[in-house]
DSSP file (Angstrom, degrees, kcal/mol; ACC not computed):
  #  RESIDUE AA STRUCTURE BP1 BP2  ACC     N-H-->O    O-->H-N    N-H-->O    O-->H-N    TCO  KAPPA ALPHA  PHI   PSI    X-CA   Y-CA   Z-CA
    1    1 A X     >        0   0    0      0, 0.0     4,-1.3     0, 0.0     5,-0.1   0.000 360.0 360.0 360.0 -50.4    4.5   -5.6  -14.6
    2    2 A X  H >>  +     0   0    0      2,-0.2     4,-1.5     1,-0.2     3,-0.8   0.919 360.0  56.1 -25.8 -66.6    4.9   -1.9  -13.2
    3    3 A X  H 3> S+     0   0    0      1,-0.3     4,-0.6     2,-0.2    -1,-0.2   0.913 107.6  37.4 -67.3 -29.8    5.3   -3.6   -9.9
    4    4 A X  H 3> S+     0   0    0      2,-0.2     4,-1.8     1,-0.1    -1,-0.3   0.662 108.3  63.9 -87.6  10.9    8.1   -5.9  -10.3
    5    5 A X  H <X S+     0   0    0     -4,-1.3     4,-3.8    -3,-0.8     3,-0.4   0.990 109.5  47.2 -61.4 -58.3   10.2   -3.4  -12.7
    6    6 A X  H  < S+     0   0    0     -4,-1.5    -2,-0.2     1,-0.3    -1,-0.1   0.376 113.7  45.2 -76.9  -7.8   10.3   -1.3   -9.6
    7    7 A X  H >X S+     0   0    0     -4,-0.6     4,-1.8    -5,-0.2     3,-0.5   0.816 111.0  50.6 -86.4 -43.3   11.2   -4.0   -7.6
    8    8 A X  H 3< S+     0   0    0     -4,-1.8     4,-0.5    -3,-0.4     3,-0.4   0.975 112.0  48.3 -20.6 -88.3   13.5   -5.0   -9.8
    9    9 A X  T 3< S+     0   0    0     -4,-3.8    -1,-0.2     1,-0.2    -3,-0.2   0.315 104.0  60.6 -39.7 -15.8   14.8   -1.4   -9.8
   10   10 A X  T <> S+     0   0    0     -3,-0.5     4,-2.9     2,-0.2    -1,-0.2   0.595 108.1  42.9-103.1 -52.1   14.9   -1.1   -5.9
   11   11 A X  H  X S+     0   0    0     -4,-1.8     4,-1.3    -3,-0.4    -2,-0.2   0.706 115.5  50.4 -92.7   6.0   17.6   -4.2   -5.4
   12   12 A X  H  > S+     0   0    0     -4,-0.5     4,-1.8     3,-0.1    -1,-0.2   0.682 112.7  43.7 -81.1 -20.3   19.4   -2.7   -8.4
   13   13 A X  H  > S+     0   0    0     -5,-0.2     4,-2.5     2,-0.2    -2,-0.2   0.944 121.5  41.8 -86.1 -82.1   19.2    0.8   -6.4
   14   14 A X  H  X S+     0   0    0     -4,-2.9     4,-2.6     2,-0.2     5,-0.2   0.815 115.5  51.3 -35.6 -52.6   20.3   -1.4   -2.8
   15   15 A X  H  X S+     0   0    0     -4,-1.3     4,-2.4     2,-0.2     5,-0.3   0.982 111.1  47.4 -34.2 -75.5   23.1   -3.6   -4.8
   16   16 A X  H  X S+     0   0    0     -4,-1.8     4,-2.8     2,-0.2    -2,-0.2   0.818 112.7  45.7 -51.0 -46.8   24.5   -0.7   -6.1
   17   17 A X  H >X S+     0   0    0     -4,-2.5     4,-2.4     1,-0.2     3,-1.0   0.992 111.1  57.4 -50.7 -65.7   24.6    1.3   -2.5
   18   18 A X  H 3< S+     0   0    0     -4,-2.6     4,-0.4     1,-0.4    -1,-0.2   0.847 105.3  45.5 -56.2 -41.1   26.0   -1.7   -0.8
   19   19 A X  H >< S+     0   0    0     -4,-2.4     3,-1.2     1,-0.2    -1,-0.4   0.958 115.1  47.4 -84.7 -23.4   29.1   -2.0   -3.1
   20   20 A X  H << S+     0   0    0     -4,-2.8    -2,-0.2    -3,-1.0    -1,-0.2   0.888 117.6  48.2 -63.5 -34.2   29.8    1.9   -2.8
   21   21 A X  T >< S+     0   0    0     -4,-2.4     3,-0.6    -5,-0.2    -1,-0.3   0.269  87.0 173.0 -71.9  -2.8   29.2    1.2    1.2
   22   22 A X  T <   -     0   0    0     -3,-1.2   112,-0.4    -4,-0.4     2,-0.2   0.144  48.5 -21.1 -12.8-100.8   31.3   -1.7    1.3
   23   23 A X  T 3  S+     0   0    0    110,-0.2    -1,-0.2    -4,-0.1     2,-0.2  -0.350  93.0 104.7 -95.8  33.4   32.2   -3.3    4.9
   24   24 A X    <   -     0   0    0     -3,-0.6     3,-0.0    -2,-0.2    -3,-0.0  -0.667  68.9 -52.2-125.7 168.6   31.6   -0.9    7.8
   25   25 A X        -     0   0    0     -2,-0.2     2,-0.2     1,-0.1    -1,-0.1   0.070  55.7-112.1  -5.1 111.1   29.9    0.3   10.4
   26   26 A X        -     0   0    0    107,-0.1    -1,-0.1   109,-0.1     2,-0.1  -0.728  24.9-142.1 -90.0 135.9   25.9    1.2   10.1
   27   27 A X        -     0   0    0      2,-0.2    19,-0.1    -2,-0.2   138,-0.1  -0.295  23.0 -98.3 -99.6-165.8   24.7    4.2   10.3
   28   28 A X  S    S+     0   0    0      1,-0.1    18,-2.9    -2,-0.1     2,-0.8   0.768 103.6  54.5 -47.3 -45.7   21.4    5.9   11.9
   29   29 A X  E     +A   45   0A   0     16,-0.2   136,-1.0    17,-0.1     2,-0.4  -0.747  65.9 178.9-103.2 110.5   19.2    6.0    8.8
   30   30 A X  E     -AB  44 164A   0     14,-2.4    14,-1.5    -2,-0.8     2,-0.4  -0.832   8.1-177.3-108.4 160.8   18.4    2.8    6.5
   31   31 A X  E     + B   0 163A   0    132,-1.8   132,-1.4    -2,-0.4     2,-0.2  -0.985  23.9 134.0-144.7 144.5   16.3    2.4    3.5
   32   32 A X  E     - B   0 162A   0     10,-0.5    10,-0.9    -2,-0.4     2,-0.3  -0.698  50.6 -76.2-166.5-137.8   15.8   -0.9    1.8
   33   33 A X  E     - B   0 161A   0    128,-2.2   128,-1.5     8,-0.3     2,-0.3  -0.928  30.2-161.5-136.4 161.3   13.0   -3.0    0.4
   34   34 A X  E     - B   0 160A   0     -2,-0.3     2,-0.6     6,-0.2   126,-0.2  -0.960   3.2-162.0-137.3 148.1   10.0   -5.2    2.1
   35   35 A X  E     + B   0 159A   0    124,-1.7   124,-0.6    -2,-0.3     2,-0.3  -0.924  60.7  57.1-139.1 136.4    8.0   -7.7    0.6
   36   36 A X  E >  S+ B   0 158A   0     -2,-0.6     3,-0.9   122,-0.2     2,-0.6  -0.883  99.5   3.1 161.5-133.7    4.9   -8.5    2.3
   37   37 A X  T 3  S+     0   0    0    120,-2.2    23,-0.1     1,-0.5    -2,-0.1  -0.984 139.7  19.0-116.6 114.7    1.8   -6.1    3.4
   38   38 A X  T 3  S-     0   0    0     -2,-0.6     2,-0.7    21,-0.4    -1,-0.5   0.712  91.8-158.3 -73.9 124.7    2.7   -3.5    2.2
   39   39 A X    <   +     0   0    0     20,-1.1    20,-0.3    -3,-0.9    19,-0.2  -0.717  53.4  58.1 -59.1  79.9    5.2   -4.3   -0.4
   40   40 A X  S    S+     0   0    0     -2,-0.7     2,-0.8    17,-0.5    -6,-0.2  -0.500  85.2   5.8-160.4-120.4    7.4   -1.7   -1.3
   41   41 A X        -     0   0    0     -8,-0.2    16,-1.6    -2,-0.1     2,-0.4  -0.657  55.1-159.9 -84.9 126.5   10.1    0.8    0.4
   42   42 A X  E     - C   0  56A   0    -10,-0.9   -10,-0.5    -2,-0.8    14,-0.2  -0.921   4.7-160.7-134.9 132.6   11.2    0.6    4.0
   43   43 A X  E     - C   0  55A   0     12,-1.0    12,-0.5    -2,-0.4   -12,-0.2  -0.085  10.3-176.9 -57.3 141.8   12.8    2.9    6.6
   44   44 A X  E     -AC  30  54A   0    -14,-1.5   -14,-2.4    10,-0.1     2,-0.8  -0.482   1.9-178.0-164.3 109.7   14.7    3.1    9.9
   45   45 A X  E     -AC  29  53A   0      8,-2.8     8,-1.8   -16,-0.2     2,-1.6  -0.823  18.7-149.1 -96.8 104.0   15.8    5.8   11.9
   46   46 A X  E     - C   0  52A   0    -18,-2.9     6,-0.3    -2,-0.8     5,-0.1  -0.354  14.7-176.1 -61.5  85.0   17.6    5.0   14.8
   47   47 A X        -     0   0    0     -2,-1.6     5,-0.2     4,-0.7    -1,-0.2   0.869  69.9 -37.7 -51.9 -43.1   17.2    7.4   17.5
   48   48 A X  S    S-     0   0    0      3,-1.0     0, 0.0    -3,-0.1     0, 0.0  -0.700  84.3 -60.1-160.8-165.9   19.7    5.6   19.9
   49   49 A X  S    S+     0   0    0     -2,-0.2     3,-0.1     1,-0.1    -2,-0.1   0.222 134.8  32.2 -73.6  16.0   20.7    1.9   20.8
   50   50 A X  S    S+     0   0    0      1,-0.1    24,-1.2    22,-0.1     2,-0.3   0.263 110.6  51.9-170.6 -73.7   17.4    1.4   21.9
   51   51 A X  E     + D   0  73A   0     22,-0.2    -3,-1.0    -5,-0.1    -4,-0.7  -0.802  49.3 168.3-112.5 168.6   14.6    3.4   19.8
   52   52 A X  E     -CD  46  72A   0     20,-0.7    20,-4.1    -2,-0.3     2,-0.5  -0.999  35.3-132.8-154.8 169.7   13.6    4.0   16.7
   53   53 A X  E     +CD  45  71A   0     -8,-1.8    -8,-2.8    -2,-0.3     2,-0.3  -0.937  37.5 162.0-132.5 124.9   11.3    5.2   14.1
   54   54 A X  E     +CD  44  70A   0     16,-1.3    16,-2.2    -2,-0.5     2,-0.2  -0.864   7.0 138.6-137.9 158.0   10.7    2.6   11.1
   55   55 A X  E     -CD  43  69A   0    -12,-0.5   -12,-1.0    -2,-0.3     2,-0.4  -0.950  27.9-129.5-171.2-171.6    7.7    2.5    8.3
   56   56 A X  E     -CD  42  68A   0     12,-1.6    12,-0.9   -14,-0.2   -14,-0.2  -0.940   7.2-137.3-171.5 152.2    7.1    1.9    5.0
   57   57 A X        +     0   0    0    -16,-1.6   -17,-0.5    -2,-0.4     2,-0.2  -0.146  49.4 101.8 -73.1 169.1    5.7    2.7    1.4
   58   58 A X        -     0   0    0    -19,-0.2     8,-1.0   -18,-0.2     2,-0.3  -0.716  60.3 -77.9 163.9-166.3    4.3    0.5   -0.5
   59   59 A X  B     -M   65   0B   0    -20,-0.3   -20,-1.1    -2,-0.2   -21,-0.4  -0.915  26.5-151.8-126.2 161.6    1.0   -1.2   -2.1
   60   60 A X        -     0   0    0      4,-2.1     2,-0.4     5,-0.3     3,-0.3   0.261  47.0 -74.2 -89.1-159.9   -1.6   -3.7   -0.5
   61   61 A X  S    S+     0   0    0      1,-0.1     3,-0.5     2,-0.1    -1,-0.2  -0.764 119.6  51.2 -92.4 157.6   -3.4   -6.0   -2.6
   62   62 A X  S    S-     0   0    0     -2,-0.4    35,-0.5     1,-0.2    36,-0.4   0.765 128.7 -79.3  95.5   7.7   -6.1   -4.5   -4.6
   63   63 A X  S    S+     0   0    0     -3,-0.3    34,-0.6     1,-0.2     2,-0.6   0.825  84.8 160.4  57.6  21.1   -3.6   -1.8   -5.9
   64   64 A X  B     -N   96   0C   0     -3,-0.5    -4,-2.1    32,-0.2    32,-0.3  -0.613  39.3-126.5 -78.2 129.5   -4.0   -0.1   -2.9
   65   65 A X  B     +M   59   0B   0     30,-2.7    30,-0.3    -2,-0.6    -5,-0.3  -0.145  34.9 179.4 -48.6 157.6   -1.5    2.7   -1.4
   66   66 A X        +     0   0    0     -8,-1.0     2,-0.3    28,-0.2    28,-0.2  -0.748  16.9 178.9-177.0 136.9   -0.4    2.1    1.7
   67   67 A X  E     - E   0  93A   0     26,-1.4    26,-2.2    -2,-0.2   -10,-0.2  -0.950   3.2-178.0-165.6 150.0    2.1    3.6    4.7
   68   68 A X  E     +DE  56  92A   0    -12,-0.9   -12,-1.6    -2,-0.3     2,-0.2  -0.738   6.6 168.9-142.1 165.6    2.9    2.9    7.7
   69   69 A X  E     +DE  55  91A   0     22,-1.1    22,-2.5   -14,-0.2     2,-0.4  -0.941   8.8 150.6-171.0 133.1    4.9    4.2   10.0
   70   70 A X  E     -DE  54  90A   0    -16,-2.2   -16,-1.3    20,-0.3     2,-0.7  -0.974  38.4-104.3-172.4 152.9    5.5    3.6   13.9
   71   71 A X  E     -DE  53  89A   0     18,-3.3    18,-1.4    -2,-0.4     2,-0.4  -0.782  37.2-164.4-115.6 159.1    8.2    3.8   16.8
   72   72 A X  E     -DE  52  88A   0    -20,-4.1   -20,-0.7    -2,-0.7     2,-0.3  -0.641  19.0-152.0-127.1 167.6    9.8    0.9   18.0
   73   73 A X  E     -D   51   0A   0     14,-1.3     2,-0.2    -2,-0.4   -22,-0.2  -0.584  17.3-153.7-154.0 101.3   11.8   -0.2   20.8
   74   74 A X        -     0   0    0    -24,-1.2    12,-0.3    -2,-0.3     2,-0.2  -0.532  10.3-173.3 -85.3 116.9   14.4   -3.1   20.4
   75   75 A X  B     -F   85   0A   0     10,-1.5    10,-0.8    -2,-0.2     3,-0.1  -0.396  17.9-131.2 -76.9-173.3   15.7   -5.7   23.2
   76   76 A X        +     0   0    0      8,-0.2     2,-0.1     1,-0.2     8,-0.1  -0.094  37.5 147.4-151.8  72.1   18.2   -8.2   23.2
   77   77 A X        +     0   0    0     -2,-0.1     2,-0.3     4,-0.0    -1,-0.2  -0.290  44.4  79.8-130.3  84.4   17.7  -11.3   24.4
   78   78 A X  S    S-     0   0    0      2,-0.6     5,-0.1     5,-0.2     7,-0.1  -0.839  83.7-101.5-136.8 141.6   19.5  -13.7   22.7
   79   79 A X  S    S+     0   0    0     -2,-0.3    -3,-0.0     2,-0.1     0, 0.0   0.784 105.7  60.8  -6.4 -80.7   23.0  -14.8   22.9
   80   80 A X  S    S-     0   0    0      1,-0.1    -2,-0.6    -3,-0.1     0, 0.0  -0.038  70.5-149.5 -63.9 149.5   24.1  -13.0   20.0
   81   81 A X  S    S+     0   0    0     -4,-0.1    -1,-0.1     1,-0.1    -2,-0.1   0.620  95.4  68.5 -70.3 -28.0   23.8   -9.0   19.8
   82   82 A X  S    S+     0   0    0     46,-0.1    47,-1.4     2,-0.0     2,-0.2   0.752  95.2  67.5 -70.8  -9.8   23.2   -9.0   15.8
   83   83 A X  S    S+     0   0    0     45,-0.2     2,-0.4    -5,-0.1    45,-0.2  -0.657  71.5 167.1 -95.9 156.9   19.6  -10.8   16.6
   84   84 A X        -     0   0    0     43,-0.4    43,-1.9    -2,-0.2     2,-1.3  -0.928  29.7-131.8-157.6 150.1   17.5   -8.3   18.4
   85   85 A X  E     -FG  75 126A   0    -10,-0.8   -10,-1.5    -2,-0.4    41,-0.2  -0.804  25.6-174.8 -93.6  92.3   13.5   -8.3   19.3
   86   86 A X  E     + G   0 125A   0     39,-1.5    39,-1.7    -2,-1.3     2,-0.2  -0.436  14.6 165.7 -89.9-178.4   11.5   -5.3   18.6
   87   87 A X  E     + G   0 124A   0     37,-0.3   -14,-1.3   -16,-0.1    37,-0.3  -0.779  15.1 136.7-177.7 134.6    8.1   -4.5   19.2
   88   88 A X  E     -E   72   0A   0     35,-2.6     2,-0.5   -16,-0.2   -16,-0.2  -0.727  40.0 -99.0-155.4-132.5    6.1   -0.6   19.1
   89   89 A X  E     +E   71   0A   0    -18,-1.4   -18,-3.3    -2,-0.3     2,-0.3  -0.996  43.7 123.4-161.6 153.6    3.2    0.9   18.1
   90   90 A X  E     -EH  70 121A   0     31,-1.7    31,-0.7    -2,-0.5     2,-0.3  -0.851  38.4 -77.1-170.3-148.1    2.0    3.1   15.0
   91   91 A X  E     -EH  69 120A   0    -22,-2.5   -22,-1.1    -2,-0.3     2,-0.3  -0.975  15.7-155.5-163.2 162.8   -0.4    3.9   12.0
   92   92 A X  E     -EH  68 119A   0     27,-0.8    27,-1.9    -2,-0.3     2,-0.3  -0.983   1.6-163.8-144.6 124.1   -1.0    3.0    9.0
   93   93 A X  E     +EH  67 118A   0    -26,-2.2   -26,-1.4    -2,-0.3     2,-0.3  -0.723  16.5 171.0 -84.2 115.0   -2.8    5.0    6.1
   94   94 A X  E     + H   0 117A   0     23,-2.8    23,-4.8    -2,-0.3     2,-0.2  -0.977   7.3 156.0-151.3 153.6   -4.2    3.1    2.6
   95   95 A X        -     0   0    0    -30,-0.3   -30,-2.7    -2,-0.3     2,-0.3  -0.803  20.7-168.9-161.9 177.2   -6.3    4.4   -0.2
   96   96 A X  B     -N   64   0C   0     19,-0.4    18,-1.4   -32,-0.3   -32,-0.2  -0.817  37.4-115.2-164.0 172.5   -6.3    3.0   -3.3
   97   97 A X  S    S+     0   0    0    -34,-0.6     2,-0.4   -35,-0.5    16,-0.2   0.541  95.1  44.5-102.5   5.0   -7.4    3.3   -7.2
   98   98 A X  S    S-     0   0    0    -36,-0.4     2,-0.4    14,-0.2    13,-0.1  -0.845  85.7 -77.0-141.8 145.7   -9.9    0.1   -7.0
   99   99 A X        -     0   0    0     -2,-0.4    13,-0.2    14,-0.1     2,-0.1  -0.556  36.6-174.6 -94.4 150.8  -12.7   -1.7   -4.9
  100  100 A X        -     0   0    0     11,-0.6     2,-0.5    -2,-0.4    11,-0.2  -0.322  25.7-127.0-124.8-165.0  -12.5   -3.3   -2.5
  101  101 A X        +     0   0    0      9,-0.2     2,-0.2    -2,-0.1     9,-0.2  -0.966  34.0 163.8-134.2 127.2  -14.5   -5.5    0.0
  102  102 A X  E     -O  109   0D   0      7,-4.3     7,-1.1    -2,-0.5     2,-0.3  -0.745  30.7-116.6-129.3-178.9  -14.3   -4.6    4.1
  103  103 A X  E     +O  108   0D   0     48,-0.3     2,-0.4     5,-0.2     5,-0.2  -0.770  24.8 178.0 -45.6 139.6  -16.4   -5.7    7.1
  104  104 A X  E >  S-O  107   0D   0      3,-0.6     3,-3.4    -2,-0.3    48,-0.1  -0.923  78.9 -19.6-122.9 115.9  -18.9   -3.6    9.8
  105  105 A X  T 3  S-     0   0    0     -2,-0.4     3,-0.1     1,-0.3    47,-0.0   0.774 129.6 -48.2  39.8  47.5  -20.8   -5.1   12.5
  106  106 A X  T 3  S+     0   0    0      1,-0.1     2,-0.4     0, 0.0    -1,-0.3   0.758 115.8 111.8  80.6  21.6  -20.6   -8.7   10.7
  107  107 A X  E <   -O  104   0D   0     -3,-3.4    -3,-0.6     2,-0.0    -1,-0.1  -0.900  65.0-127.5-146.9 121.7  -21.8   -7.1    7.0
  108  108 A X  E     +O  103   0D   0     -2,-0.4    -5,-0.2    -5,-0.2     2,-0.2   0.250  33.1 170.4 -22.0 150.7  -19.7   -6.8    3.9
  109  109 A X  E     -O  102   0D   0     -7,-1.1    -7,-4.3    -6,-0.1     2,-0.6  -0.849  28.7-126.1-173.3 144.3  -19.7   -3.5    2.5
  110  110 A X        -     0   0    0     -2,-0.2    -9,-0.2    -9,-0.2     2,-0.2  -0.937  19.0-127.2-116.4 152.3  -17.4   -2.4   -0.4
  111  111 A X        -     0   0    0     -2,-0.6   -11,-0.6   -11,-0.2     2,-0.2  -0.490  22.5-129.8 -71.7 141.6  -14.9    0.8   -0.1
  112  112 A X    >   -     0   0    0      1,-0.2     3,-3.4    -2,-0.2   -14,-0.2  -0.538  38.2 -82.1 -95.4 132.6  -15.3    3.3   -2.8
  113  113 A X  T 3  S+     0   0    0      1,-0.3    -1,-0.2    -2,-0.2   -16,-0.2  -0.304 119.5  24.6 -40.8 151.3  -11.8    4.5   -4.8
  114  114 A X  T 3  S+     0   0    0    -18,-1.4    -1,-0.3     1,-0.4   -17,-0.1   0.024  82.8 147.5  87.5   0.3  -10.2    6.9   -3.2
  115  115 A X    <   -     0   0    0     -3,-3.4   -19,-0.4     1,-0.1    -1,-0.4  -0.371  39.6-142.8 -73.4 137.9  -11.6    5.9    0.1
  116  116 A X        -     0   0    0    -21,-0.1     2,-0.5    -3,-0.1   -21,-0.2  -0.685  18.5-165.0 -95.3 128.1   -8.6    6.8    3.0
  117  117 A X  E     -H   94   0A   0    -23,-4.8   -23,-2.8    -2,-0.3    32,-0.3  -0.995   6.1-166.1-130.2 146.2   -8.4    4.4    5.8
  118  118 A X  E     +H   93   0A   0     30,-1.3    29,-1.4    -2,-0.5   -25,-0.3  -0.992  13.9 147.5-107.2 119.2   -6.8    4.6    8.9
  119  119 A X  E     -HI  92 146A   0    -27,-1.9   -27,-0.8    27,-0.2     2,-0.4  -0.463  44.9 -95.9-129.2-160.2   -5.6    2.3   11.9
  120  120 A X  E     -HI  91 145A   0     25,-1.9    25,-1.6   -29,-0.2   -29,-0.3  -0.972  30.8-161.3-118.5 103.3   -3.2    1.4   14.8
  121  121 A X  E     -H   90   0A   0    -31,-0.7   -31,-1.7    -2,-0.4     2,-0.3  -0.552   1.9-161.8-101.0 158.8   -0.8   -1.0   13.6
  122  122 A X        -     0   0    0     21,-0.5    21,-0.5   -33,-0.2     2,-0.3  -0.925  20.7-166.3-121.2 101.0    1.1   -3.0   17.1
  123  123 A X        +     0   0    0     -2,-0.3   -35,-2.6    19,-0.2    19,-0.2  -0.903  22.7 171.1-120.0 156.5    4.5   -4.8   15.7
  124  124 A X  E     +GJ  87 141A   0     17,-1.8    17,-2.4    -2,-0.3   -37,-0.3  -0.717  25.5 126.9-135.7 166.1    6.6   -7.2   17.3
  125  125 A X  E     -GJ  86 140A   0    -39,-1.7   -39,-1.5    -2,-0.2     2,-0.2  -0.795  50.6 -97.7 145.9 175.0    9.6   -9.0   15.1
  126  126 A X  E     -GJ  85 139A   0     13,-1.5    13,-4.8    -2,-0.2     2,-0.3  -0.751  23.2-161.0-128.5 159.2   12.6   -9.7   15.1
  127  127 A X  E     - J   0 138A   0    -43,-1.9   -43,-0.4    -2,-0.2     2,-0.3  -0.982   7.2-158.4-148.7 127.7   16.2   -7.8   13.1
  128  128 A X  E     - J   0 137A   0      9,-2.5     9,-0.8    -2,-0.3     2,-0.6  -0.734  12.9-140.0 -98.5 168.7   19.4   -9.4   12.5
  129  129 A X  E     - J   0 136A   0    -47,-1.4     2,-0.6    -2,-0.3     7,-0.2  -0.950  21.7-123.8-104.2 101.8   22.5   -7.0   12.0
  130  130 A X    >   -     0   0    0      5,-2.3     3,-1.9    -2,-0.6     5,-0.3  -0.407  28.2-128.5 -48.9  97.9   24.8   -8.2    9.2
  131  131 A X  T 3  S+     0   0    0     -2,-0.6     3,-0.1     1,-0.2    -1,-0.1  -0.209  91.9   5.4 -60.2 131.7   28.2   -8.4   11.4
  132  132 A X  T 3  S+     0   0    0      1,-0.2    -1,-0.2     2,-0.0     2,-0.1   0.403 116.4  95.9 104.8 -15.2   30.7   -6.2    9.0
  133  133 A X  S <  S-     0   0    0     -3,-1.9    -1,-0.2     2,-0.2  -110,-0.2  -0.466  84.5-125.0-118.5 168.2   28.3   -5.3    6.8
  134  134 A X  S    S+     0   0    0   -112,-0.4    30,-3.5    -2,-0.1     2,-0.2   0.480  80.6 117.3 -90.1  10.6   25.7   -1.7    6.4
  135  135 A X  E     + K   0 163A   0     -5,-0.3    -5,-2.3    28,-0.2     2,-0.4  -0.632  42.9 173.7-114.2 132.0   22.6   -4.4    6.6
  136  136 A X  E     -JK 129 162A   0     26,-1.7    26,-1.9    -7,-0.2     2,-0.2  -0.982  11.0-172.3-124.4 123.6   19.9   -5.1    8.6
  137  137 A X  E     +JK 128 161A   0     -9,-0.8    -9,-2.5    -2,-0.4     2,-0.3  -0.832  21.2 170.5 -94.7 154.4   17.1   -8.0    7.5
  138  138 A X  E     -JK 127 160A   0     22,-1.3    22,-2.7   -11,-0.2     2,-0.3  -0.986  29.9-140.1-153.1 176.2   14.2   -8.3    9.5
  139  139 A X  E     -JK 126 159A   0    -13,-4.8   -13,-1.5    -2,-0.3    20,-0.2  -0.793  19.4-178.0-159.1 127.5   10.9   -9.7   10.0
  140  140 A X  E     -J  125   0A   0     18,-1.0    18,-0.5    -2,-0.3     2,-0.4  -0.384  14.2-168.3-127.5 172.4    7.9   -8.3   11.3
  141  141 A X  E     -J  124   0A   0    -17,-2.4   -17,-1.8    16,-0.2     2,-0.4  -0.876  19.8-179.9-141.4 122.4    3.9   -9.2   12.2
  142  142 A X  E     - L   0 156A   0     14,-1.1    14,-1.7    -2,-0.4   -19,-0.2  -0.867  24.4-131.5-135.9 107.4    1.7   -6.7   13.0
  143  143 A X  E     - L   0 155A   0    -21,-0.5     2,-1.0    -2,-0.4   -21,-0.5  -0.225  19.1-152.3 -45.2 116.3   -2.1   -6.3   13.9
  144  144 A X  E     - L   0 154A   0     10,-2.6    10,-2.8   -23,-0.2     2,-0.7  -0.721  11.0-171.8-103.3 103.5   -3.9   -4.0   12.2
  145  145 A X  E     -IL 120 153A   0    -25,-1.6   -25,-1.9    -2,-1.0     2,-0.6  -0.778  22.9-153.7 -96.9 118.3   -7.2   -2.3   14.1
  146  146 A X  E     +IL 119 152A   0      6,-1.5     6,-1.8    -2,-0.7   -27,-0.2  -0.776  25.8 173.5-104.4 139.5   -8.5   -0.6   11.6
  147  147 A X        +     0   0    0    -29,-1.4     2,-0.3    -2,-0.6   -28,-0.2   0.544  47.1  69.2-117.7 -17.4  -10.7    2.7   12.4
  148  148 A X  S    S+     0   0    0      2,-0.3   -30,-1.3   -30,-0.2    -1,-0.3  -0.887 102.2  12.0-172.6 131.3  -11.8    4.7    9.2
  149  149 A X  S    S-     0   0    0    -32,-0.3     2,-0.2    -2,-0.3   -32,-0.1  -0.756 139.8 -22.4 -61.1 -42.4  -13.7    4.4    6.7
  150  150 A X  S    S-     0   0    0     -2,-0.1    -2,-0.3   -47,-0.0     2,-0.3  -0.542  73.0 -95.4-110.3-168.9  -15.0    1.4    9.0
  151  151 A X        +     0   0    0     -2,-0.2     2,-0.3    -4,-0.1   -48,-0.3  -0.674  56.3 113.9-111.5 164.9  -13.8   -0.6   11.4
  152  152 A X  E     -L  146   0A   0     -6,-1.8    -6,-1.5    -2,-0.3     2,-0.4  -0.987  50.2 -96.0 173.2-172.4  -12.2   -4.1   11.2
  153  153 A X  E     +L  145   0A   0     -2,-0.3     2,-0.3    -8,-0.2    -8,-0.2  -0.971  34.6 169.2-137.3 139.7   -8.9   -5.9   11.8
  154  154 A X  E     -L  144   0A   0    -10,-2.8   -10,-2.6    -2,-0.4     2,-0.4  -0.721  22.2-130.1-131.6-179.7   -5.8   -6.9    9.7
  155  155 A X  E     -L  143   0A   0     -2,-0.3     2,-0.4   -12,-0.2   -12,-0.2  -0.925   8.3-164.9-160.7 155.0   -2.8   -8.1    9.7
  156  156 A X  E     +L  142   0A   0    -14,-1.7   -14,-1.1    -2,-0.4     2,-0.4  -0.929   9.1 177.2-129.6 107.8    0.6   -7.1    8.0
  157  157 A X        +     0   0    0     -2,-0.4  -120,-2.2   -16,-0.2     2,-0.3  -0.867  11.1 169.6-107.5 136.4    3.6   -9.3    7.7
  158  158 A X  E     -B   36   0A   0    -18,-0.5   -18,-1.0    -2,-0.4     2,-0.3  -0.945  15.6-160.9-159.1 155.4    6.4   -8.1    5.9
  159  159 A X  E     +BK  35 139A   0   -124,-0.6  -124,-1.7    -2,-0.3   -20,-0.2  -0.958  27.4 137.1-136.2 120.4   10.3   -9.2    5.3
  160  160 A X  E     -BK  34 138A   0    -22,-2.7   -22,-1.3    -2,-0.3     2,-0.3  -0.717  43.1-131.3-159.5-152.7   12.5   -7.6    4.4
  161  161 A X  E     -BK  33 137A   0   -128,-1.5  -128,-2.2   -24,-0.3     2,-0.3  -0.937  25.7-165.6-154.9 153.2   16.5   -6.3    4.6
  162  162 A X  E     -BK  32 136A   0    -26,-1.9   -26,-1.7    -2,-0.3     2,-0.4  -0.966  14.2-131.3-132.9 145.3   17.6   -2.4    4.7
  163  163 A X  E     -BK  31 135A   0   -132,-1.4  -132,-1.8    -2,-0.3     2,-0.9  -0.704   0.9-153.5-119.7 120.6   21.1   -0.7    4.1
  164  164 A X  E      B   30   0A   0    -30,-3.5  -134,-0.2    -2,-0.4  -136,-0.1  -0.881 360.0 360.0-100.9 105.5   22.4    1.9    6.5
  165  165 A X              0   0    0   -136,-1.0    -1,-0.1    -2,-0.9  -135,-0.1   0.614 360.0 360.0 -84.9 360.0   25.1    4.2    3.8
């Protein structure tokens, strides 16, 4: 229930920016929402027409914490300019209030609260630009090699839209 109030609360948060923002131009910094792994808040600082540095808050399944965080680098080939293809590299952070169940060298093993893991997230996806508008949706897939407490692999798919005010 906690999570969707706050989800709730997030596109009341976004709504509200957007009608103060009305029709213009986007600027360098967005914030907006994702729903996927990890579901919660997401970022995007544009360094130039070209790079950027995007991540996000959120929780996993399993009530786990979880941020990510990565630099990205956008091309453009499609027609249109509002469609664009990214792709980068980063890491990703989780720990969590509950246990859970991970893999090692082909045996189960469960993670302990509070246990921190860390990996290398790779993401590729795609972002349209809302022509007129301060909004970007996108949608992204990323392979998760995960390094600490064990090792394993994931993956994190996420959708989502952000607001440059």
């Amino acid at each position: 229930m906690k999570r969707l109030l706050m989800l709730f609360l997030a596109c009341q948060v976004l709504a509200g920016l957007f009608a103060l923002a009305g029709a213009r131009a986007q600027g360098r910094l967005g914030v907006g929402i994702v729903v996927g792994e990890p579901t919660g808040i997401a970022f995007k600082y544009r360094l130039n027409g070209v790079n950027a540095i995007d991540g996000a808050i959120g929780f996993s399944p399993f009530d786990r914490f979880r941020l990510n965080i990565g630099y990205l680098w956008h091309t453009h080939p499609f027609e249109t300019r509002d469609l664009a293809l990214h792709y980068g590299l980063g890491g990703a952070f989780g720990f969590g209030r509950t246990d859970y169940i991970a893999v090692r060298n082909g045996n189960a093993y469960v993670l302990r609260r509070g246990d921190l893991g860390f990996g290398v997230r790779i993401a590729g996806g795609l972002t349209y630009t809302i022509p007129r508008s301060p909004l970007d949706a996108f949608f992204e897939i990323a392979p998760l090699f995960i390094f600490a407490p064990g090792s394993g692999i994931g993956l994190d798919v996420g959708i989502g839209v952000r607001i440059y005010p």
